[in-house]
N, C-alpha and C positions, 0 to 999 in steps of 0.2 A: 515267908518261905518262898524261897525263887523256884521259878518250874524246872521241873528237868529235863523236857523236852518243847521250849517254846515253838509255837508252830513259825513264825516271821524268824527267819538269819537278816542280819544287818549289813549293809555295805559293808560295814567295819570287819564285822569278823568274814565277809567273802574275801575281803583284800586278805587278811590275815593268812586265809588257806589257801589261797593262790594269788599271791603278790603278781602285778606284770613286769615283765622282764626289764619293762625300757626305767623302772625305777633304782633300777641297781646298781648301786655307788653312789646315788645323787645325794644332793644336803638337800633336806625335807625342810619346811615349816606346816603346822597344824594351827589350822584356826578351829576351838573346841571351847566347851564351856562342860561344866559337871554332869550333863546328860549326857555326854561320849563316851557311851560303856558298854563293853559286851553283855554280854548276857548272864555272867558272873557277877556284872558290877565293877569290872576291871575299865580304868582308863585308859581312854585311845593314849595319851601320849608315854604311859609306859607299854604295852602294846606293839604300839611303833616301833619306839626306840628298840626294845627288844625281840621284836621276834621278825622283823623284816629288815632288807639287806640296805639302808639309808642310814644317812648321819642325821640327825634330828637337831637341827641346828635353834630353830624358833618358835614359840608358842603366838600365838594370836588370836585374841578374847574380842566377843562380839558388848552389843548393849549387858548392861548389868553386870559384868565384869567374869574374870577368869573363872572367879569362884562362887558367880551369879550371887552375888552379895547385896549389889545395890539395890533398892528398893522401889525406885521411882522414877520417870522419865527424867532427861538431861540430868542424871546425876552420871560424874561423869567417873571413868576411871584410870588409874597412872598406870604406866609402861612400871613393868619388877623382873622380877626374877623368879622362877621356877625353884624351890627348894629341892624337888623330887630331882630331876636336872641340871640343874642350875644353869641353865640356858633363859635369854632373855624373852618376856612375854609382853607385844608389842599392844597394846590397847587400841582397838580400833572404833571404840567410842570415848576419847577424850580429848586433849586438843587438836586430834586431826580422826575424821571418820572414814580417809580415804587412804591407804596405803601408801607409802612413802617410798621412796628409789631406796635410803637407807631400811628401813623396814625388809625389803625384798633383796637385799644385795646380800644378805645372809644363806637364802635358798637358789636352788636349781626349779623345785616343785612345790606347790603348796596343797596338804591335805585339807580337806574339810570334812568336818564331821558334827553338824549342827542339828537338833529336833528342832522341826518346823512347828508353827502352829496351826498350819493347812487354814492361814486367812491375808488377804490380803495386809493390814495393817500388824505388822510384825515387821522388827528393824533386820533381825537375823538377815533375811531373804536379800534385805537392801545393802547390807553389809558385805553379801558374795557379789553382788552385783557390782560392788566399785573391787572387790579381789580380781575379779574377772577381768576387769579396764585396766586394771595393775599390772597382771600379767600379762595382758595384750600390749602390753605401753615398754613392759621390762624385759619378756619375751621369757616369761618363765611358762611354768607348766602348771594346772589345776586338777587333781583328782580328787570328784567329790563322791562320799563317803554316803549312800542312799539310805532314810530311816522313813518310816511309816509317818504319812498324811495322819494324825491322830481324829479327824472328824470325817472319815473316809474318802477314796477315790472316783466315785462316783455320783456325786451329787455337787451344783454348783450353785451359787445364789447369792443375789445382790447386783447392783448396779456397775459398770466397769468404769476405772478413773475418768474422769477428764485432763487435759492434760494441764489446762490451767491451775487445776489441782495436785499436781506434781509435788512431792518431797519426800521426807525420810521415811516414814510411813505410808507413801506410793508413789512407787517412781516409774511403772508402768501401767497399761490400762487394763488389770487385772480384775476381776469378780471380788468380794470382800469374802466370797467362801470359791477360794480355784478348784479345787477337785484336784490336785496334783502332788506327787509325793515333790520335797524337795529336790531331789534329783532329777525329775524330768520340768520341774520350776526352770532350773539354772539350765537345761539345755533349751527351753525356750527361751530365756533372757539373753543365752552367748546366739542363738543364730538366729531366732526373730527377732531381736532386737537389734541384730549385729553387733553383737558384742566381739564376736571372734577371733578368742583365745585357743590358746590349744586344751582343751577342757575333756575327759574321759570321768564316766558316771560309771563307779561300781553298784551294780545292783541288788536288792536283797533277793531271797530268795523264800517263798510261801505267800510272800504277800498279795492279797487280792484286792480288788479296786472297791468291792463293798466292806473291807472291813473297817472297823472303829479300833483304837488303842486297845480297848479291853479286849480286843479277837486275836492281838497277836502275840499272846503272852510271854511278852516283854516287860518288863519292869517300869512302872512310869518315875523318871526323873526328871522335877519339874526343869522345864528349858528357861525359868527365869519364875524371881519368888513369887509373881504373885497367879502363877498357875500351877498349884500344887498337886490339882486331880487331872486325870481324863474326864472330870465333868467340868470345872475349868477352863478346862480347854474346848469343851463341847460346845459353850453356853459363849465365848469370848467372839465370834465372828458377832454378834449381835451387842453383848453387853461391852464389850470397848467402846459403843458411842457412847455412853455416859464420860466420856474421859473427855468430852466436849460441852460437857454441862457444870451447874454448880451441883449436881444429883451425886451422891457416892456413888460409885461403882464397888462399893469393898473390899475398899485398898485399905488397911487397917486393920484388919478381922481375920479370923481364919479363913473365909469364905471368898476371898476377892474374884469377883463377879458372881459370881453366884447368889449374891447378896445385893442388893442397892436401895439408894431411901433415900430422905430429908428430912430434917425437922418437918418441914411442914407439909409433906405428903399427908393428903387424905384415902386411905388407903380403900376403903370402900366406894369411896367414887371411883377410882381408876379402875377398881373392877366392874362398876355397870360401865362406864363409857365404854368401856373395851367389848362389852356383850356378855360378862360374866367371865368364869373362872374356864372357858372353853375352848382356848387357842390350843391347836393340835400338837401333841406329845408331849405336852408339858402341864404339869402344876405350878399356880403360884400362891404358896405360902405365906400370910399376913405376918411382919415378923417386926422386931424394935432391933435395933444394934446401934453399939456405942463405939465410932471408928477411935483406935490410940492414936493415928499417925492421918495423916493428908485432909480429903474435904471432912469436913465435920467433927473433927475430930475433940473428942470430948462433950459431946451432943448426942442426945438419944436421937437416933433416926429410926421413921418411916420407911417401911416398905416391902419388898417381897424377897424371899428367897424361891428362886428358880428352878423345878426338881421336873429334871428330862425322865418323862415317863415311858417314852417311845422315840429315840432315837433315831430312825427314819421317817417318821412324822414330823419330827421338831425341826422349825423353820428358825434358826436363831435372831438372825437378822433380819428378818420382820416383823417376830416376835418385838423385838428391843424396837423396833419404830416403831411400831401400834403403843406400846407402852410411855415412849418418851412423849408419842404425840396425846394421850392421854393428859401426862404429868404438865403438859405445855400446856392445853386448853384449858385445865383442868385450875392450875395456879400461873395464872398470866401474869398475874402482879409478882410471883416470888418464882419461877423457871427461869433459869438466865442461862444462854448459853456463856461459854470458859470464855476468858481472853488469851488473845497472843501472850505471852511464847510458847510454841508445842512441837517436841522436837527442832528444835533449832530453825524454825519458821519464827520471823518475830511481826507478820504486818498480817497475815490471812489467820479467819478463826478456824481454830483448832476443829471447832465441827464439818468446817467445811473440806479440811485433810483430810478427814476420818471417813466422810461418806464416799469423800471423792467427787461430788457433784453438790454447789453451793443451791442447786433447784430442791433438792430433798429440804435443806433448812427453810427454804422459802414455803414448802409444803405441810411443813411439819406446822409453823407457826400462823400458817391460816386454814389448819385444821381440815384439809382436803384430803379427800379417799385415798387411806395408804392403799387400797388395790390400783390404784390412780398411779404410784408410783412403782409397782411391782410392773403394769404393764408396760412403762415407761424403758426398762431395762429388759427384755426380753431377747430384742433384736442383738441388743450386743452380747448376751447371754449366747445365743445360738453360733453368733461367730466367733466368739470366741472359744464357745468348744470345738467350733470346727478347726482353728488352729490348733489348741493345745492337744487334739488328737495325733496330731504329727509325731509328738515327744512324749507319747505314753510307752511306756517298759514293763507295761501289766496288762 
């Protein structure tokens, strides 16, 4: 049953009831995926097309496809056609992840209206980030469409890229948990980073910097299949490093990340190593799971399911180090970090895109004080909020 009075309005529907002036007449493209819905459940790009004064010329689908179908990283997706419209829908994760002159020679402006996953390692974010250079390069226009940071606005954490570590999964030196709704993301990316586009953020309205997804009774539709909950999404700033191991992350299961194991996890030792079952706001659950699809699949796995007991206590991404550095010490002979290819990276390992800093892997594996490496990222913690304060809109 949907609410009747969500407290959070969307970018989306602010544009809706006051369109700005300078978009009238223009040919529109929207880049959207199946979470681009009011608060009905109505999609942006009927929406669009019908109730604001634009031609809606173009669709354009981020990772995982228009219809967020795909399942797994580098699967890729084709350029179609719109049935609802029948206007063409330009894939911006298949054989080009960068926008094209032909791509853009369709539009005047391009809408965006994407749910973030308020972490750094999410391709969405890096997907606006080459729209951005597109229309700085074509001299079109960007209006992005603001939705709620789903693991709130106010809390940051984790180490910031390096830049050696640059790729699809981070192309700036961002925290692995930003503290930023995607709309004030992308005005930091067009004018700190210099990007500069003609870029305008419609803002929502009710939303506050401490809420979580569950606070702004909005509808959660997952922004890609394998985060199906706001707990999903809670527990992912942390459990996306398993996508650097041979360890499942719960891709296969209803549970993807919420879930992780091995065959040969011993699951009571990673509980004493770790100090027992008393890392803050969270439970972990002793559980078996049998993935159908990716690492392990067809294999009873070991290990824990993840149940956030306190939400402002829970530290995700330190939780998920304390844990991997456990499963490392713990099974030296059978932990392996992933090999190349990860996201279209084919020579640097995948663990080392993912933390953003190749010293955590080096930490992890000789089993030194993860508070060792909490203190190690502080300083760019601090300056980094003190930029992203610049392009707060709450």
């Amino acid at each position: 049953m949907l609410p009747d009075n969500p407290v959070v309005q969307t970018g989306l529907e602010n544009l809706l009831n006051d369109p700005p002036k300078r978009i009238f007449g223009k040919r529109a493209g929207l880049l959207c995926n199946p979470a681009s819905v009011d608060r009905h459940l109505r999609h942006a790009r009927g929406l669009i097309s019908s109730r604001l004064p634009v031609e809606l010329t173009s669709l354009y689908s981020p990772q995982h496809g228009f219809c967020a179908e795909k399942q797994d990283n580098m699967i890729e997706s084709d350029d179609t056609f719109d049935p609802v419209l029948d206007i063409p829908v330009f894939s911006l994760y298949g054989t080009t992840r960068i926008p094209t002159k032909e791509m853009f020679d369709h539009i005047d402006l391009l809408f965006v209206d994407l749910q973030d996953a308020g972490t750094r390692v999410y391709t969405f974010i890096y997907t606006i980030s080459h729209c951005l250079e597109a229309a700085k390069k074509f001299s079109k226009s960007v209006i992005l469409l603001d939705r709620p940071n789903p693991v709130c606005g106010n809390v940051m954490e984790g180490n910031c890229l390096k830049a050696e570590n640059s790729s699809f999964v981070g192309r700036y030196p961002l925290p692995m948990r930003h503290g930023l709704t995607i709309g004030e993301l992308v005005l930091l990316f067009n004018e700190h980073f210099s990007i500069g586009c003609d870029l305008e953020v419609i803002p929502m309205k009710g939303w506050e910097r401490g809420m979580y997804f569950t606070d702004t009774g909005l509808a959660w539709i997952p922004p890609s299949p394998n985060l199906p909950t706001p707990v999903s999404a809670m527990v992912y700033p942390g459990q996306v490093l398993w996508e650097g191991t041979n360890i499942s992350e719960g891709r296969g299961t209803t549970q993807p990340f919420e879930l992780f194991g091995a065959p040969f996890i011993d699951t009571e030792k990673v509980l004493s190593f770790i100090g027992g079952n008393n890392l803050p706001g969270v439970h972990l659950r002793q559980v078996s799971f049998e993935p159908t699809s990716n690492k392990w699949m067809g294999f009873i796995c070991n290990g824990f399911q993840i149940h956030v007991t306190n939400a402002e206590l829970f530290q995700p991404y330190l939780t998920t180090l304390k844990l991997m550095q456990a499963v490392s010490c713990i099974h030296k002979d059978k932990f392996k970090w992933a090999e190349p290819p990860y996201e279209y990276d084919f020579d640097r390992l995948p663990i080392d895109l993912i933390t953003g800093d190749s010293r955590i892997r080096y930490m992890i594996e000789n089993c030194e004080r993860i508070e060792t490496i909490v203190d190690s990222w502080e300083d760019d913690l601090r300056q980094f909020d003190k930029i992203s304060r610049i392009f707060h809109l709450y």
